[in-house]
LOSE-222998 format. One record per residue (C-alpha): x negated, y, z; residue number from 1; residue in one letter. Coordinates in steps of 0.02 Angstrom, whole numbers. Layout:
PT      px      py      pz  seq  type
PT       X       Y       Z  NUM     A
...
This chain:
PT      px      py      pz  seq  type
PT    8385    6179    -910    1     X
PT    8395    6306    -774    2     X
PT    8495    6285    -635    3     X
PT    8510    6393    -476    4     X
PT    8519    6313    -312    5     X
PT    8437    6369    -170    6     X
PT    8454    6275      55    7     X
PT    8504    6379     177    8     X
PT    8396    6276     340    9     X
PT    8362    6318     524   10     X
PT    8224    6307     627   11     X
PT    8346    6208     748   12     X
PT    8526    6208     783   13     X
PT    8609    6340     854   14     X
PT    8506    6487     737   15     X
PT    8634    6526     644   16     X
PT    8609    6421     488   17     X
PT    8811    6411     470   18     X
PT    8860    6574     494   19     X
PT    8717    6623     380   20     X
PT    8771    6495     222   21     X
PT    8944    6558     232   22     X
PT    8910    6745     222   23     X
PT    8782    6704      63   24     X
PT    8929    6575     -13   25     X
PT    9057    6698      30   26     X
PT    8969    6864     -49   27     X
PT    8904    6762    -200   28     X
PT    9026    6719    -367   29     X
PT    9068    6562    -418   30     X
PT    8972    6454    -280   31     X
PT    8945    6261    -277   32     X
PT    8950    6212     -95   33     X
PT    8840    6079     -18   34     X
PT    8805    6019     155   35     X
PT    8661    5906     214   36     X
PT    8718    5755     311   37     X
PT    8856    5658     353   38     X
PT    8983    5799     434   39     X
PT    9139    5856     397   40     X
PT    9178    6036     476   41     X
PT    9064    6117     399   42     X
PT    9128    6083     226   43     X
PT    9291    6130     274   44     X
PT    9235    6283     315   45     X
PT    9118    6314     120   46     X
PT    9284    6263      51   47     X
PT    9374    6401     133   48     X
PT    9243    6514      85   49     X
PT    9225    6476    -107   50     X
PT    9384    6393    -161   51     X
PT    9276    6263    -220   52     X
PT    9249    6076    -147   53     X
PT    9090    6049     -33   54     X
PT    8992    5891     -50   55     X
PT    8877    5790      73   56     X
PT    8712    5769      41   57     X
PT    8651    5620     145   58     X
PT    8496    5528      91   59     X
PT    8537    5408     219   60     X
PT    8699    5335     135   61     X
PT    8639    5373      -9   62     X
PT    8501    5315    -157   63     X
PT    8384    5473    -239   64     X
PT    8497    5440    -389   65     X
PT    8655    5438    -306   66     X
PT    8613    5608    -245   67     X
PT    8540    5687    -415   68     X
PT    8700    5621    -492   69     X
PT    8829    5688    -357   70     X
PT    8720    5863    -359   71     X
PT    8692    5893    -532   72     X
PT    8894    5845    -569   73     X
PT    8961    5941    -421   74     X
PT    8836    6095    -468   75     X
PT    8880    6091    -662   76     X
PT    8971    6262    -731   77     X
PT    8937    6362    -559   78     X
PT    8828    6500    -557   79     X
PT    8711    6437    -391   80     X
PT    8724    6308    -295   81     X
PT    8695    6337     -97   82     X
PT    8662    6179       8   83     X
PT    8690    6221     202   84     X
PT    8533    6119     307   85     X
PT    8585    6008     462   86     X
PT    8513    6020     640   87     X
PT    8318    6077     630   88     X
PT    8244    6077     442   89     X
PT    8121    5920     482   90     X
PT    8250    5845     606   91     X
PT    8327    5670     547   92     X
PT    8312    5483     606   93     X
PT    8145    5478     681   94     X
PT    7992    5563     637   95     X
PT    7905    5519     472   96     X
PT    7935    5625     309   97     X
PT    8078    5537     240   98     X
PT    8195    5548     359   99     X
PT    8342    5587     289  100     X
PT    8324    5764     343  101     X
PT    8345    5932     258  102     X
PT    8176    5937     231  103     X
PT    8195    5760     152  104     X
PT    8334    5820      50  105     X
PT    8260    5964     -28  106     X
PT    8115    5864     -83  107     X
PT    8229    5733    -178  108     X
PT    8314    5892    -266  109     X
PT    8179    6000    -278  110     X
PT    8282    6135    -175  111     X
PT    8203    6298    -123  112     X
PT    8226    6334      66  113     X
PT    8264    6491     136  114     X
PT    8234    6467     337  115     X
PT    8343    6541     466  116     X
PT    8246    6576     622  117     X
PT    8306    6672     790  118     X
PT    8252    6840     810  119     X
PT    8320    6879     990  120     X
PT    8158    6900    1105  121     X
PT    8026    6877    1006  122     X
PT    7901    7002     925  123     X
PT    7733    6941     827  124     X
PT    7749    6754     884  125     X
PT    7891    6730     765  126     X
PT    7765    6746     632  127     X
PT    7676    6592     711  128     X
PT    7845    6501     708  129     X
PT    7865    6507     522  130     X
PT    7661    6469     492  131     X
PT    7695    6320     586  132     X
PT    7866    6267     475  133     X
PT    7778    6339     291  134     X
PT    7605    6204     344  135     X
PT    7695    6067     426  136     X
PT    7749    5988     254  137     X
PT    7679    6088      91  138     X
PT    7810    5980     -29  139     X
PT    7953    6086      57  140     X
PT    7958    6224     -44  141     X
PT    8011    6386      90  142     X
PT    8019    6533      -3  143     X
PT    8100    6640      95  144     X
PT    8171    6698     272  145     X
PT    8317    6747     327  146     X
PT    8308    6841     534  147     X
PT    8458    6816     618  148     X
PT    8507    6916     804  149     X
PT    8400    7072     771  150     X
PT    8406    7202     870  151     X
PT    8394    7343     742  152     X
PT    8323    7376     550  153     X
PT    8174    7443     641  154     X
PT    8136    7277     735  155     X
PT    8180    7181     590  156     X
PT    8045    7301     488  157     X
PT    7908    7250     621  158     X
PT    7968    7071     625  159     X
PT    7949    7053     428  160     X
PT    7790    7142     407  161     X
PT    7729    7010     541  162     X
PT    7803    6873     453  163     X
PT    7745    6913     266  164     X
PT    7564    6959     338  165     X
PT    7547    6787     436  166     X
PT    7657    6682     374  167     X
PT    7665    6703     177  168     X
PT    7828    6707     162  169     X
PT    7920    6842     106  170     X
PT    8102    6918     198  171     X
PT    8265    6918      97  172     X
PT    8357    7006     255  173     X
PT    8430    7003     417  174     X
PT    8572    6985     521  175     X
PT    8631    7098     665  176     X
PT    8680    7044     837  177     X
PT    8867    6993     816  178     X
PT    8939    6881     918  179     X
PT    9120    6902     814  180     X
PT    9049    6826     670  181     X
PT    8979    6658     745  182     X
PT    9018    6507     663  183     X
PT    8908    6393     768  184     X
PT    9032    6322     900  185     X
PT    9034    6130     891  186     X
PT    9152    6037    1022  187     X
PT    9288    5916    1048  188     X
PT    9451    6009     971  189     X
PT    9376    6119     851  190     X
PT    9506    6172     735  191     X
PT    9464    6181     545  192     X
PT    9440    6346     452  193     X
PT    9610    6359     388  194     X
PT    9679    6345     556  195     X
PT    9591    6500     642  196     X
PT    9706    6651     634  197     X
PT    9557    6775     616  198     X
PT    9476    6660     479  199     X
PT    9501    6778     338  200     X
PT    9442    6936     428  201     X
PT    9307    6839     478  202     X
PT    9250    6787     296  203     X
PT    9264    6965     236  204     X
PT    9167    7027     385  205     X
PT    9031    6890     346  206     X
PT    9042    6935     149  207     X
PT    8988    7125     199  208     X
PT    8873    7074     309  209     X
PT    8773    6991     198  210     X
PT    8782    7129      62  211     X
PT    8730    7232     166  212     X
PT    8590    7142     256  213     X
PT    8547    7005     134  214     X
PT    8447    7018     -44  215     X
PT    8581    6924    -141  216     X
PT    8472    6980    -298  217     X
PT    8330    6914    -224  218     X
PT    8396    6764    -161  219     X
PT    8454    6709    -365  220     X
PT    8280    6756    -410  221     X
PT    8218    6623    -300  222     X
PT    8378    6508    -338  223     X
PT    8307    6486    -533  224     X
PT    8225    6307    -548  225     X
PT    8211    6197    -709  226     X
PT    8334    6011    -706  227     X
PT    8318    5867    -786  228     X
PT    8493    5835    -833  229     X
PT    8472    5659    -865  230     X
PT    8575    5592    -728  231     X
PT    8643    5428    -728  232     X
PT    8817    5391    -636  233     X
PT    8804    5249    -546  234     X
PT    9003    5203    -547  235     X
PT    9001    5218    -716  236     X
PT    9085    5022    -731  237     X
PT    9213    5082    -608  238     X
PT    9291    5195    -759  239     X
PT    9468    5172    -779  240     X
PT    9451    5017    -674  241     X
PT    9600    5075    -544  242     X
PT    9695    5159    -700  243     X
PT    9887    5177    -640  244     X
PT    9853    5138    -461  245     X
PT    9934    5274    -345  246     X
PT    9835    5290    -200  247     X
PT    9922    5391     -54  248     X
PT    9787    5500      36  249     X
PT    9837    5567     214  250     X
PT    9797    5752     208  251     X
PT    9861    5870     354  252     X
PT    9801    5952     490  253     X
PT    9766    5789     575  254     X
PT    9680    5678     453  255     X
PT    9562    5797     337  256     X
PT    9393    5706     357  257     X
PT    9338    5640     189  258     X
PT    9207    5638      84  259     X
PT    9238    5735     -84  260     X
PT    9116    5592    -177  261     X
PT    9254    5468    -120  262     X
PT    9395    5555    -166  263     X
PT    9308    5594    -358  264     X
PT    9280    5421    -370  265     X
PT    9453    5343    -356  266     X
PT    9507    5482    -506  267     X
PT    9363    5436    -596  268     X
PT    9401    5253    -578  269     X
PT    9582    5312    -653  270     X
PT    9680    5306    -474  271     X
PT    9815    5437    -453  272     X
PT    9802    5534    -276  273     X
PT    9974    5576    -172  274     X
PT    9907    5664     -30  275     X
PT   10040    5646     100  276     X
PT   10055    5729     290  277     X
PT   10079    5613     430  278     X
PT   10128    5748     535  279     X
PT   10251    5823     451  280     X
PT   10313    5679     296  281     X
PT   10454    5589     338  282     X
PT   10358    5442     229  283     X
PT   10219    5383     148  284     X
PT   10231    5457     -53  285     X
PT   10348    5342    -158  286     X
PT   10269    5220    -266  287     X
PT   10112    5205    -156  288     X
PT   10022    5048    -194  289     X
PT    9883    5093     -76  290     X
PT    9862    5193      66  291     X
PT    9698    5286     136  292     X
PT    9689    5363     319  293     X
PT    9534    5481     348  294     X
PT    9487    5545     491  295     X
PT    9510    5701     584  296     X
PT    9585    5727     758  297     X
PT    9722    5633     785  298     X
PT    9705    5670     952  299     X
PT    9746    5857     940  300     X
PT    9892    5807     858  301     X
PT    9972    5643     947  302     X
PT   10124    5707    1000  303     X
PT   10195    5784     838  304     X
PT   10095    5611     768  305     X
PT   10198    5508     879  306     X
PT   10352    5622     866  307     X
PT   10382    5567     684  308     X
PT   10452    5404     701  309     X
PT   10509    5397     525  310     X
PT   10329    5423     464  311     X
PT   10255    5281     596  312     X
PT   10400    5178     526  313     X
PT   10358    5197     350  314     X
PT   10171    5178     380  315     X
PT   10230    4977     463  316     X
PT   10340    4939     324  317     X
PT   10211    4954     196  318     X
PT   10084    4871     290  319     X
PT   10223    4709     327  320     X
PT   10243    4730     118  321     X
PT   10067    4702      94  322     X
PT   10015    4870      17  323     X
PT    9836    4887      57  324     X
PT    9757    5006     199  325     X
PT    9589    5076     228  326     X
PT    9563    5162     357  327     X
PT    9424    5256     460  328     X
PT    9406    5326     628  329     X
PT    9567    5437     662  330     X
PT    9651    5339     517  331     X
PT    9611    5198     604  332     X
PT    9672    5263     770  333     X
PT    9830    5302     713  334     X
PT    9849    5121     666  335     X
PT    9834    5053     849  336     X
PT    9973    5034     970  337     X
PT    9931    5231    1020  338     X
PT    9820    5349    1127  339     X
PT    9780    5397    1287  340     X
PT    9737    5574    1305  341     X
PT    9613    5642    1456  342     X
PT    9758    5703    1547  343     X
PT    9834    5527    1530  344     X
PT    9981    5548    1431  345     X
PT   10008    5409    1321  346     X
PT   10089    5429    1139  347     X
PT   10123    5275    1027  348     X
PT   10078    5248     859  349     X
PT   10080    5144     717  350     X
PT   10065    4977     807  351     X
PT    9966    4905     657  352     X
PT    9842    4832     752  353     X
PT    9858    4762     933  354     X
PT    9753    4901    1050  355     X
PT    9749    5053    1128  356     X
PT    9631    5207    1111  357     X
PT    9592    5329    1267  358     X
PT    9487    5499    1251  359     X
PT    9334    5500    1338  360     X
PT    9268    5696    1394  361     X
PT    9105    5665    1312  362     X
PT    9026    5593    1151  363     X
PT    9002    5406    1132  364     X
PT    8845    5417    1129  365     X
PT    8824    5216    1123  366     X
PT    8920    5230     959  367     X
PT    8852    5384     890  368     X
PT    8739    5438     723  369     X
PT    8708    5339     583  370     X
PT    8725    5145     570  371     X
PT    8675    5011     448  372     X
PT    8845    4896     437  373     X
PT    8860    4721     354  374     X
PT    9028    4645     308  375     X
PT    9103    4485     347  376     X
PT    9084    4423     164  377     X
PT    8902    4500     168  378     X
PT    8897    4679     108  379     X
PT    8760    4791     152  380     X
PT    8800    4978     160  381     X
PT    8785    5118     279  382     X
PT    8885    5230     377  383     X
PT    8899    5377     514  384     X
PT    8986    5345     680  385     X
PT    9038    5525     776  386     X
PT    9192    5496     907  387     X
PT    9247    5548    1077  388     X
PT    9370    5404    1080  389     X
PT    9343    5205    1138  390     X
PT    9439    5047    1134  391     X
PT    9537    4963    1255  392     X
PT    9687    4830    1276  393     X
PT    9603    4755    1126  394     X
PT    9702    4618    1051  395     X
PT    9629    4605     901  396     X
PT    9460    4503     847  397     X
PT    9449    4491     675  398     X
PT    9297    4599     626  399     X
PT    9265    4649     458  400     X
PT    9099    4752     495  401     X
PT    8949    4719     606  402     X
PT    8861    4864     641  403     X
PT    8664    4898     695  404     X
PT    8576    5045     756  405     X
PT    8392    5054     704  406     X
PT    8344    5038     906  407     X
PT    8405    4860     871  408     X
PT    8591    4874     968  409     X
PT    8729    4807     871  410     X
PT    8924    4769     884  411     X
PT    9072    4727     799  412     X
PT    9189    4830     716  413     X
PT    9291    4868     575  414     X
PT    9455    4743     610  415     X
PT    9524    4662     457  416     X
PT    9718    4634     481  417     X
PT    9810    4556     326  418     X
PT    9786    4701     184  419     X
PT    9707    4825     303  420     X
PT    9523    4879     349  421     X
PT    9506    5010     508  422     X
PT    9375    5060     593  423     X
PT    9256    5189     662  424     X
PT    9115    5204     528  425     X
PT    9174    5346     417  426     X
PT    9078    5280     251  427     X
PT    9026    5350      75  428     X
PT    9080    5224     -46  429     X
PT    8938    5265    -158  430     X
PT    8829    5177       3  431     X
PT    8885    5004     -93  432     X
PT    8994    5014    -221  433     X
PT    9015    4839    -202  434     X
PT    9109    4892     -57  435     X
PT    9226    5005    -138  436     X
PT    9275    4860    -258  437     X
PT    9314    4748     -98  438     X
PT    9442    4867      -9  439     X
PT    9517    4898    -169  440     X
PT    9518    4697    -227  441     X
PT    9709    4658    -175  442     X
PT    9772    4773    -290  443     X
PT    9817    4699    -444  444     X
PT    9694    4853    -541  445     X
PT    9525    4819    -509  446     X
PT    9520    4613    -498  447     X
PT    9420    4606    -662  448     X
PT    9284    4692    -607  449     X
PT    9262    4562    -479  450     X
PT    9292    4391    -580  451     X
């Protein structure tokens, strides 16, 4: 069967490649969203723009099945599906062809590519720039380019005729210089789309943009590829395997990092989300039998966090009861005895586990992209690590994960207390499924699928 879908890529970061997906998502009907890689903000910011959940498409946590499955399910009954590209299109972990790149991606989905490139200051040579990205790998189907920061329709006229005559591939439009409609900014307290008082004006500014500028038309044309839509699910035994089980899900302005896959898998498995606000609630949801903290930016947050002393108190009780807790990066900071902000104010939290957290004013970049993790009972799976936070007053040693980079560095991670996993890794359950069933096995739902 047919099925639109069509990846929005850059030549590198910083082109434009996010301001570019949204304006297509935003101007087209009835869009599946999908982002390449492990990050969250993005998504946040598709979801904003279609109404519609955005996936991650990461062939490193992921099998080739795993992703035909989560794409084909997440694209059925939309009209086109638009993946947004990460960093560069060839850019991933190291240099060969499968390297869990855009590039990479789009080969495992057979994905056209439109690719974003950077008009400002550059005349004929940009035609050289998309030679070089059409030849590099001739499996990467580019079928289109999108100009972004150009001057004028008469520049962008010159640029294209360049372009189509040198490069073979053909223009679908432009966009103007206009710095009010950047969506590019990536730094430590980025607020999510909802957040941003000029967000809607901003999406409707985008959504004119591109029908003016854009070949939406065009851009469908090129969207229309066959599928094979025999897709097999690989937590298919996980059906009705956590039937009954309520599952509270902190959700808030604080904790909004997770992956959609995870969150369709516990209802497919037959749990029953409460999504519950740690910043606001006065208590975890009544009748939670398990408790899951994403991350986010607890940081931004850790007074009002630390202000709720009836939520903190709740959050202890259950965890003295025994009710389970996973928890990853700013979940699992909120779990520690509190955090220390740069200007070195200190506000407490849950006092789950025995440590401290301060803010650093940079990335770890010891503890940073994607890691290979094994579990103390001897799971294999993979994860992302992406935090501007470390450790310290650590009283705690009871590691659940131990974590290795492919340069060989490892550490420990992942503290198992009683009924509760934290750590950094933020995970996609479908890495191991094997994995999922663990962190779910003290609950009284799922032990049969693991006798």
């Amino acid at each position: 069967m047919n099925m639109r879908r069509i990846m929005i890529a850059g030549t590198k970061s910083g082109v434009g490649k996010t301001t570019v997906s949204s304006a297509i998502m935003a101007a087209l009907k009835n869009v599946a969203p999908f982002k390449v890689g492990p990050d969250y903000i993005d998504p946040r910011f598709h979801e904003y723009v279609t109404g519609n959940s955005s996936y991650n498409l990461d062939a490193f946590m992921l099998t080739e099945e795993t992703l035909k499955y989560l794409f084909w399910t997440a694209s059925f009954g939309k009209n086109i599906s638009v993946v947004e590209g990460v960093m560069g299109l060839y850019d991933g972990l190291g240099n060969g062809r499968k390297n869990f790149s855009s590039a990479h991606v789009a080969k495992i989905l057979d994905i056209p590519v439109i690719l974003v490139v950077d008009a400002k200051g550059v005349s004929t040579s940009i035609a050289a720039e998309v030679l070089g990205y059409n030849h590099f790998d001739k499996e990467v189907d580019i079928c289109g380019v999108i100009l972004n920061n150009v001057s004028s329709e008469k520049m962008y006229l010159s640029l294209k005729e360049a372009v189509e005559s040198y490069a073979g591939v053909e223009c679908v439009g432009y966009f103007p210089k206009n710095e009010k409609i950047s969506l590019e900014s990536r730094h430590l307290g980025l607020k999510q789309a909802a957040e941003l008082e000029d967000m809607g004006e901003k999406v409707q500014m985008l959504k004119k943009l591109a029908e003016k500028y854009i070949d939406l038309e065009r851009i469908k044309e090129l969207a229309e590829k066959n599928w094979d839509t025999k897709n097999f699910n690989p937590g298919e035994k996980l059906k009705g395997s956590l039937a009954g089980l309520n599952v509270a899900v902190a959700k808030d302005r604080a904790f909004s990092f997770y992956y959609n896959a995870n969150l369709d898998l516990l209802k497919y498995a037959g749990a029953k989300l409460m999504e519950f606000s740690p910043v606001i609630d006065a208590e975890i949801p009544e009748g939670a039998e398990f408790i899951y903290l994403g991350g986010g930016y607890p940081e931004n947050y850790a007074k009002e966090l630390a202000a709720n002393t009836s939520m903190i108190a709740s959050v202890k009780e259950a965890c003295k009861r025994g009710v389970p807790v996973y928890a990853e990066c700013g979940g699992f900071i909120y779990l520690t005895n509190g955090i220390k902000l740069l200007e070195d104010e200190f506000y407490e939290f849950c006092g789950v586990l025995d440590m401290k957290i301060e803010m650093k004013n940079r990335l770890n970049m010891n503890r940073f992209g994607y890691v290979d993790i094994e579990t103390a009972d001897g799971i294999m799976l993979r994860g992302h690590e992406f935090h501007y936070s470390d450790i310290y007053e650590n009283n705690e040693q009871a590691y659940y994960f131990k974590v290795r980079k492919r340069d060989g560095r490892t550490w420990n991670c992942g503290l198992v207390k009683n009924n509760v996993i934290a750590g950094y890794p933020h995970i996609n359950f479908y890495s191991n499924l094997e994995f999922f069933e663990r962190i779910f096995s003290k609950t009284k739902k799922i032990k049969h699928i693991l006798d």
